[in-house]
C-alpha positions as CSV (number, residue, x, y, z in Angstrom):
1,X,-18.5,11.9,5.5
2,X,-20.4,12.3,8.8
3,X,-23.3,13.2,7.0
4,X,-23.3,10.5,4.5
5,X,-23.4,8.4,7.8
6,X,-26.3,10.3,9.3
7,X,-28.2,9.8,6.2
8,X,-28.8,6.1,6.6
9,X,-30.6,7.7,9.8
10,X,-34.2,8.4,10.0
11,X,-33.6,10.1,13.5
12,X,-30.5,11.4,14.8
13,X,-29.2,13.7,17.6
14,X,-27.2,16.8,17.6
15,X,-25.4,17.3,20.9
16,X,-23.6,20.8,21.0
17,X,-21.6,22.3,23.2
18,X,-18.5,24.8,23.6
19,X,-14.9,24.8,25.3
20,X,-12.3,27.3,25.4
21,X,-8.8,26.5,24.7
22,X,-6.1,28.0,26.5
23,X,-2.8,29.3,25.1
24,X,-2.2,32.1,27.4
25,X,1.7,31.2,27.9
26,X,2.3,32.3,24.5
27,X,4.1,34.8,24.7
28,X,4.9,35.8,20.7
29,X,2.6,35.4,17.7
30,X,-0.3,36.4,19.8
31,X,-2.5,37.6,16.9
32,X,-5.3,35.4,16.2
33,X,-5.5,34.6,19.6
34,X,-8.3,36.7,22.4
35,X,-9.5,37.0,25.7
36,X,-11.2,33.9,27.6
37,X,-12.2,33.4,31.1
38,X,-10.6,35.3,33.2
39,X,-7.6,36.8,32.1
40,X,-6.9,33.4,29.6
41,X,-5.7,33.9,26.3
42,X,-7.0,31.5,23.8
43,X,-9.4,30.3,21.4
44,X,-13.5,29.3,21.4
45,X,-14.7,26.2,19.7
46,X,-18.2,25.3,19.4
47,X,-18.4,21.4,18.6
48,X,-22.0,20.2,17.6
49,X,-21.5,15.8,17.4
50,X,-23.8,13.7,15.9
51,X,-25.1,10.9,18.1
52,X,-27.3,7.3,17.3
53,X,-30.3,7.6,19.3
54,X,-30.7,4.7,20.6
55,X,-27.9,4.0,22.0
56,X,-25.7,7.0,22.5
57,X,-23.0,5.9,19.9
58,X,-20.9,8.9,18.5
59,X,-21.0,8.5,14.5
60,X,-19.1,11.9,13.9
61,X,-18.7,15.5,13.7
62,X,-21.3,17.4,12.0
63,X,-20.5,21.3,12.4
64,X,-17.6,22.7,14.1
65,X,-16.9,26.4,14.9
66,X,-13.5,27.8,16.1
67,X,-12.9,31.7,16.8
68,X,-11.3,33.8,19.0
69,X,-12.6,37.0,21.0
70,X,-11.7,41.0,20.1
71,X,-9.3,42.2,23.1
72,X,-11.0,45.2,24.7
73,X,-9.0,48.6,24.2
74,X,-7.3,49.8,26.5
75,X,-9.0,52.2,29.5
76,X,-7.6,56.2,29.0
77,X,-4.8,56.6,31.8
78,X,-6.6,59.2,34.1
79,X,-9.6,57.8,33.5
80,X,-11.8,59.2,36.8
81,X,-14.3,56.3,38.4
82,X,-17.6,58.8,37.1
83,X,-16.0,58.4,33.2
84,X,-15.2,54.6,33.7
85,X,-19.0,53.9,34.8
86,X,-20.0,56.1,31.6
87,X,-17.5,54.0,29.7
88,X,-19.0,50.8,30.8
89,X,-22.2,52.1,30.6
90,X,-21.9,52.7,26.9
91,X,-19.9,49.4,26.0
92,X,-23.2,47.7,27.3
93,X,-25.7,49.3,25.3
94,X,-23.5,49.1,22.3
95,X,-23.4,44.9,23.0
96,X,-26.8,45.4,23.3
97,X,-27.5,46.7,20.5
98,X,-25.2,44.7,18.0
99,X,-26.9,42.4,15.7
100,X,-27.3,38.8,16.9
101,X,-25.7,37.2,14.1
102,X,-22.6,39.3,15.6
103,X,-23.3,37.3,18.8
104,X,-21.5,34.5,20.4
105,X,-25.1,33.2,20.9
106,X,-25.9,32.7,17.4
107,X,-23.6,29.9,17.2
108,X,-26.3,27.7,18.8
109,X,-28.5,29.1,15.8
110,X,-26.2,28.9,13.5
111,X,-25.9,24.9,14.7
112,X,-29.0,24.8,13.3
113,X,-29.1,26.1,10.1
114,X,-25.9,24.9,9.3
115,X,-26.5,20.8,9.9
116,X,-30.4,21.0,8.1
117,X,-28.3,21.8,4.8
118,X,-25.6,19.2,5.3
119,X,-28.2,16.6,6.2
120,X,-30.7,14.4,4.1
121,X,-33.9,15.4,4.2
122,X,-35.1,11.9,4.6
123,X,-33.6,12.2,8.3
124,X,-34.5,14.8,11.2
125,X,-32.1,15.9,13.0
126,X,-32.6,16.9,17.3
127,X,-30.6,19.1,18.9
128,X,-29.3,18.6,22.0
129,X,-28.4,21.8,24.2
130,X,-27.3,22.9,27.8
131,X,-28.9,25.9,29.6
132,X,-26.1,28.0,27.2
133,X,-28.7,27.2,24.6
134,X,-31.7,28.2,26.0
135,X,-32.5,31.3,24.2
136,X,-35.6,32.4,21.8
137,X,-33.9,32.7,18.9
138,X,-33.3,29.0,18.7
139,X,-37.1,28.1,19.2
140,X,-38.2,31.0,16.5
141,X,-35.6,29.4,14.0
142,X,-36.8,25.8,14.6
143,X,-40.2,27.6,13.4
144,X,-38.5,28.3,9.9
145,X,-37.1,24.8,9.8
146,X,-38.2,21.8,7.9
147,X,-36.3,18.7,9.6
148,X,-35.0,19.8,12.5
149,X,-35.9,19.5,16.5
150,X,-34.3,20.7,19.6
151,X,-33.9,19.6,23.0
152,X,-32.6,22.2,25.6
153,X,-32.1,22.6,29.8
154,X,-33.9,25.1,30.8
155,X,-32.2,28.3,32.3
156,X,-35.1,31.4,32.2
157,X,-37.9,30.9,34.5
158,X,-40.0,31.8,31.4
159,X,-43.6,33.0,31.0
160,X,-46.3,30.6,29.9
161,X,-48.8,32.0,27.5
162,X,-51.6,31.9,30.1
163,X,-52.2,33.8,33.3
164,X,-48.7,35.0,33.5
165,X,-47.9,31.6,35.0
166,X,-44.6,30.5,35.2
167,X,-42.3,27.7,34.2
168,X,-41.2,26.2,37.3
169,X,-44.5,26.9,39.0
170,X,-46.5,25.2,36.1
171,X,-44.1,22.2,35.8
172,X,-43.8,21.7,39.9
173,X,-47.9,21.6,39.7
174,X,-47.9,18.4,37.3
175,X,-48.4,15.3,38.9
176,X,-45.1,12.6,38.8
177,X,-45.9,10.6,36.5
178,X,-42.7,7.9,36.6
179,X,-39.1,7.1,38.2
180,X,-36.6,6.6,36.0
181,X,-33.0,5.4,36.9
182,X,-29.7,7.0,35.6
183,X,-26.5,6.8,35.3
184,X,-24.6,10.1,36.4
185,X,-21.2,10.5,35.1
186,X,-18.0,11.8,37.4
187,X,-17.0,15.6,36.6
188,X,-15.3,18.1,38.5
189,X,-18.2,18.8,41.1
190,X,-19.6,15.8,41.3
191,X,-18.7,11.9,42.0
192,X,-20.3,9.3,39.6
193,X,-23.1,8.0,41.0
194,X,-26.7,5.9,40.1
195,X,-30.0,7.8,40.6
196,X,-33.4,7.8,40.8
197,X,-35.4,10.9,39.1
198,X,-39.1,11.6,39.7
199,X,-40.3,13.2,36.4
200,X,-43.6,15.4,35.2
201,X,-44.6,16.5,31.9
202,X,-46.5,18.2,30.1
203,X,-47.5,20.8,26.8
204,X,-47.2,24.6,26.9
205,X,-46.7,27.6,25.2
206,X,-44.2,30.0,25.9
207,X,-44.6,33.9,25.6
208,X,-42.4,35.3,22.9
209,X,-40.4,38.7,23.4
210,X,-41.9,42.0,22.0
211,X,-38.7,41.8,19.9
212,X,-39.6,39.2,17.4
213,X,-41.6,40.3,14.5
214,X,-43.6,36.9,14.9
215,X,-45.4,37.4,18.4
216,X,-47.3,33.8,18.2
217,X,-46.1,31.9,21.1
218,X,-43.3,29.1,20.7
219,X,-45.6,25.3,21.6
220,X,-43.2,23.2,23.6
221,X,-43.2,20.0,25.0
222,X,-41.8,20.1,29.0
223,X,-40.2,17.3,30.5
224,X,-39.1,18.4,34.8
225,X,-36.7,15.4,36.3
226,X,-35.6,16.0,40.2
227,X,-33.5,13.9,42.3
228,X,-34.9,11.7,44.8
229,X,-33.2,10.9,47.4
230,X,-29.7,13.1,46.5
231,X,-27.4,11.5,48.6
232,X,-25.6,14.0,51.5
233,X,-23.1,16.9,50.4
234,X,-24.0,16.1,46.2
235,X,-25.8,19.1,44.3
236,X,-29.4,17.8,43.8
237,X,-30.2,16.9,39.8
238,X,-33.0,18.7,38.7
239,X,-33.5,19.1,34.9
240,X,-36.2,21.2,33.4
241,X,-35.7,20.2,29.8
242,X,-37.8,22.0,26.5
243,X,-38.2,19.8,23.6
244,X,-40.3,20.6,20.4
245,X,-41.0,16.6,20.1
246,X,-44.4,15.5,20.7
247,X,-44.1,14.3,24.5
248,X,-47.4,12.8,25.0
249,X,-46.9,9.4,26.9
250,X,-44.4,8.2,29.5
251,X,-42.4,6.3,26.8
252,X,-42.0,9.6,25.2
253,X,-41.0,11.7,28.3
254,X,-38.1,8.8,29.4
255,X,-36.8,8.8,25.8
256,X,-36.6,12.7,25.8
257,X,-34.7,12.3,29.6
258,X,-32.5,9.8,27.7
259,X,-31.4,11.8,24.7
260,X,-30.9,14.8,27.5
261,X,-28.1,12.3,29.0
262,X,-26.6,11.7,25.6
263,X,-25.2,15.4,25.7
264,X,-22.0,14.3,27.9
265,X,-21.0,12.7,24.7
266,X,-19.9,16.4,23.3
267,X,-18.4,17.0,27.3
268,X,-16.3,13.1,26.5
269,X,-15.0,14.6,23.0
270,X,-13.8,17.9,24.4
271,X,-11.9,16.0,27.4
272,X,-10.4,13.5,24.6
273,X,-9.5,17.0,22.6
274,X,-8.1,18.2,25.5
275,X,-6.3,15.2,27.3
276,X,-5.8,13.1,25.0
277,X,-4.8,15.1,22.1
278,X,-3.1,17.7,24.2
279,X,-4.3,20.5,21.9
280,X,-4.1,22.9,24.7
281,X,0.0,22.0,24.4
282,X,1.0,23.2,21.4
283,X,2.3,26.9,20.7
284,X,2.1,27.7,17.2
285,X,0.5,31.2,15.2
286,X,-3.1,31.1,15.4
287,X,-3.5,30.1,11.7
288,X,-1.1,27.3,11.8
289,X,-3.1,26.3,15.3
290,X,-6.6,26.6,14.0
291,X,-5.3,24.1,10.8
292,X,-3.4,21.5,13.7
293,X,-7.1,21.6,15.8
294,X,-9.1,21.0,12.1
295,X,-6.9,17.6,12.4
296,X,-7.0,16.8,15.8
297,X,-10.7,17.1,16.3
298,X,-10.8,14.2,13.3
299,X,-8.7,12.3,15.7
300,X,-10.7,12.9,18.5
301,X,-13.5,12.3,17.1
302,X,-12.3,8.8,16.5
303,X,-10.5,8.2,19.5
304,X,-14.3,8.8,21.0
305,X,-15.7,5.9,19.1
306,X,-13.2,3.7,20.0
307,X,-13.4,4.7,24.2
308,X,-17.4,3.9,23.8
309,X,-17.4,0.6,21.4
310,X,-14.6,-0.5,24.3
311,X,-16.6,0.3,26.6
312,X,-20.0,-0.9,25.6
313,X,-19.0,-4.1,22.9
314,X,-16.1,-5.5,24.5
315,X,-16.4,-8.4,22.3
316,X,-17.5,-7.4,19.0
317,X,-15.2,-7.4,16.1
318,X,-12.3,-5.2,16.1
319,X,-13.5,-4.6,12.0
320,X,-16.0,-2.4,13.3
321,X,-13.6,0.6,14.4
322,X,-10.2,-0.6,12.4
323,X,-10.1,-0.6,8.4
324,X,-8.0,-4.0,7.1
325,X,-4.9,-2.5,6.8
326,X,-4.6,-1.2,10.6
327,X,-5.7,-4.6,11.4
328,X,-2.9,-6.0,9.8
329,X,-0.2,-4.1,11.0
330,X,-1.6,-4.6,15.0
331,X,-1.7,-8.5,14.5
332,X,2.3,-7.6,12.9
333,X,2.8,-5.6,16.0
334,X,1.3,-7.9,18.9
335,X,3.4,-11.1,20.2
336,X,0.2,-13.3,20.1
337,X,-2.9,-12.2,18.0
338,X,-5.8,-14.3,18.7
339,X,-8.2,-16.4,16.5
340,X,-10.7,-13.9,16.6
341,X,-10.1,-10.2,16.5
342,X,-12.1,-8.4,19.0
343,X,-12.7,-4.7,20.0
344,X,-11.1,-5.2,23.2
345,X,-8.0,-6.6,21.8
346,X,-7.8,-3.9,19.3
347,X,-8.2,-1.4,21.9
348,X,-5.5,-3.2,23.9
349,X,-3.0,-3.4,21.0
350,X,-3.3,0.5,19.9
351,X,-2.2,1.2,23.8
352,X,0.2,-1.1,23.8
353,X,1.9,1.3,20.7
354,X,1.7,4.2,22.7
355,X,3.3,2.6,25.4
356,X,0.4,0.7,27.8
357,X,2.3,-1.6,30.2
358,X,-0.6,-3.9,30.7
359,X,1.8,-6.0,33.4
360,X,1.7,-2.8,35.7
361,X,-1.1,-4.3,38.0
362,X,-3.8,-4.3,35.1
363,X,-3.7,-0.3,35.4
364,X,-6.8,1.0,33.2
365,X,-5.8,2.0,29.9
366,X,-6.0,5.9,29.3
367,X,-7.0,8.6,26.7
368,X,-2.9,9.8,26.4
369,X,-1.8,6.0,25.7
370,X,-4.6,5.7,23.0
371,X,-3.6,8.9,21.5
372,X,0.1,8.3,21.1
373,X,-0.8,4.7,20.2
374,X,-3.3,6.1,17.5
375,X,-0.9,8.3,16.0
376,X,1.6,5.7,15.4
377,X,-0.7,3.3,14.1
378,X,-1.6,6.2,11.1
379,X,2.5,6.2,11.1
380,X,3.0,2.6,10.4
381,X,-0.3,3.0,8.1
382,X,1.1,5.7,6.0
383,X,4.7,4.1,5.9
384,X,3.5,0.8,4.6
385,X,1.7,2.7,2.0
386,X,5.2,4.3,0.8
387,X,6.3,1.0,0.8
388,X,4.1,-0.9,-1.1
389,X,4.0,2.4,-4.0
390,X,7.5,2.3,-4.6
């Protein structure tokens, strides 16, 4: 479905990212389940969200991964410090030396591969990655692909294929070429805040490793925003993104730092996932889970749409998120429908199923009311359908 939308696309991103889920109260049924984090018990999913470039609108899932890590055997009881160093020693050469498509890397590879045969031809298709992503295999695979981009933060001070020059230093030599304004989003170390970011760019080639059969260098376009002014006791913003789109104006360079911002959209979905559709809640056997999070992620991915379209078109028509059947049974459901059926009185009227008290001092409407409201919508949408078949 998702990629029948993207195909009316000539351009369209790819924002990935990946979450772990946490089920480490479970105390039975265990099997399925694997280490996370420290000490955590849980599963990994790898989400990768197609988003409208232009304007940052979700239009669906594209590729989803969900898996969950080996536990590590237990250490021999008198194990002596000297034999647990030679233990550890051995277990990292043999990671080492395990083939990358037994890596939890390749996912962001496999992101790639994966969507360019789900996807038309007739659209491209960027990535969008964190620093996670920034590893050579996903610039040699975008070598071997036909329709497909990427866009990833910079984590390696890598080598430039000249001079042994450097990343940072060969960026931080560039001239600023333009100020651009943004909008930072709240998360857990930071307030949400507007900024100002100076930004340089230019071409460059970086060196590939002596591991890759095909030693030509990978040509990238780099795009370096900082913070101006970072307001006192906030982390300064500094973004040292890779892109292999040609970035050879100014227009260029602020759309590429746009899309870059677009990637909170995958952060928005897992929070949704999380909050909202409480999947972190439920104790069930890790088949029966993985099937449950295959449905919740549709939900989530619609509950996504709806938070944005709220957000940004307040006003439009409430036809654009709600099929006519859900519309009828809110205008049912609500006391006093108006004339004209808009987003935000949609919005309002799913809440108000899952128990929004709009009379409690306006209080904003939140992810867990939409949810619950959501659900019982499909409810009422699903019983009407029994209804009308018998």
């Amino acid at each position: 479905m998702t990629a029948e939308t993207v195909a009316e696309h000539d351009v369209v991103l790819c924002v990935g990212d990946t979450t772990f889920l946490d089920y480490g109260s479970i105390k039975a049924k265990t099997e399925g389940y694997g280490p996370i984090g420290k000490g955590g018990n849980g599963l990994i999913l790898h989400s990768a969200l197609a988003i409208e470039p232009q304007n940052g609108e979700s239009l669906g899932l594209l590729w989803q991964k969900l898996w969950n890590r080996e536990s590590k055997p237990k250490p021999p009881v008198h194990e002596t410090p000297t034999q647990k160093k030679q233990r550890q020693a051995q277990a990292r050469i043999k990671a080492r030396n395990r083939p990358f498509e037994q890596k939890e890397s390749y996912k962001w590879v496999e992101a790639l591969s994966t969507v360019e045969s789900l996807v038309s031809h007739h659209t491209r298709v960027i990535h969008v990655f964190d620093r996670e992503g920034d590893i050579t295999e996903v610039f040699d695979k975008i070598r071997q692909l036909q329709h497909t981009g990427i866009l990833v933060r910079a984590a390696h001070n890598r080598s430039i294929d000249s001079d042994s020059e450097r990343l940072w230093s060969k960026l931080i030599a560039q001239p600023s070429s333009f100020e651009q304004e943004i909008e930072l989003p709240q998360t857990g170390q930071r307030s949400a805040r507007k900024t100002k970011l100076a930004v340089r760019f230019c071409p460059l080639n970086l060196r590939t490793p002596y591991r890759f059969d095909n030693r030509d260098p990978l040509p990238v376009y780099a795009v370096y925003a900082t913070e101006i002014d970072c307001p006192e006791g906030e982390t300064l913003i500094e973004w040292m993104l890779l892109t292999t789109e040609v970035v050879a104006d100014i227009q260029t360079a602020s759309t590429i730092l746009r899309w870059y911002t677009y990637r909170w959209r995958v952060e928005e979905y897992h929070k949704i996932f999380k909050s909202g559709c409480q999947v972190e809640k439920y104790r069930l056997a890790a088949d029966g889970m993985k099937t449950l999070i295959g449905f919740l992620s549709v939900i989530a991915v619609e509950l996504l749409r709806l938070t944005y379209l709220h957000r940004t078109q307040p006003l439009a028509l409430a036809i654009e998120i709600l099929n006519p059947l859900e519309l009828k049974i809110l205008k049912a459901k609500s006391p006093k429908p108006p004339k004209i059926l808009t987003i935000n009185w949609a919005v309002e009227a799913v809440a108000r199923l899952g128990g929004y008290l709009e009379h409690r001092s306006k209080t904003p409407i939140g992810i867990q009311v939409l949810w619950r409201g959501w659900l019982k919508l499909h409810d009422l949408c699903e019983g009407w359908q029994l209804a009308k078949d018998t």
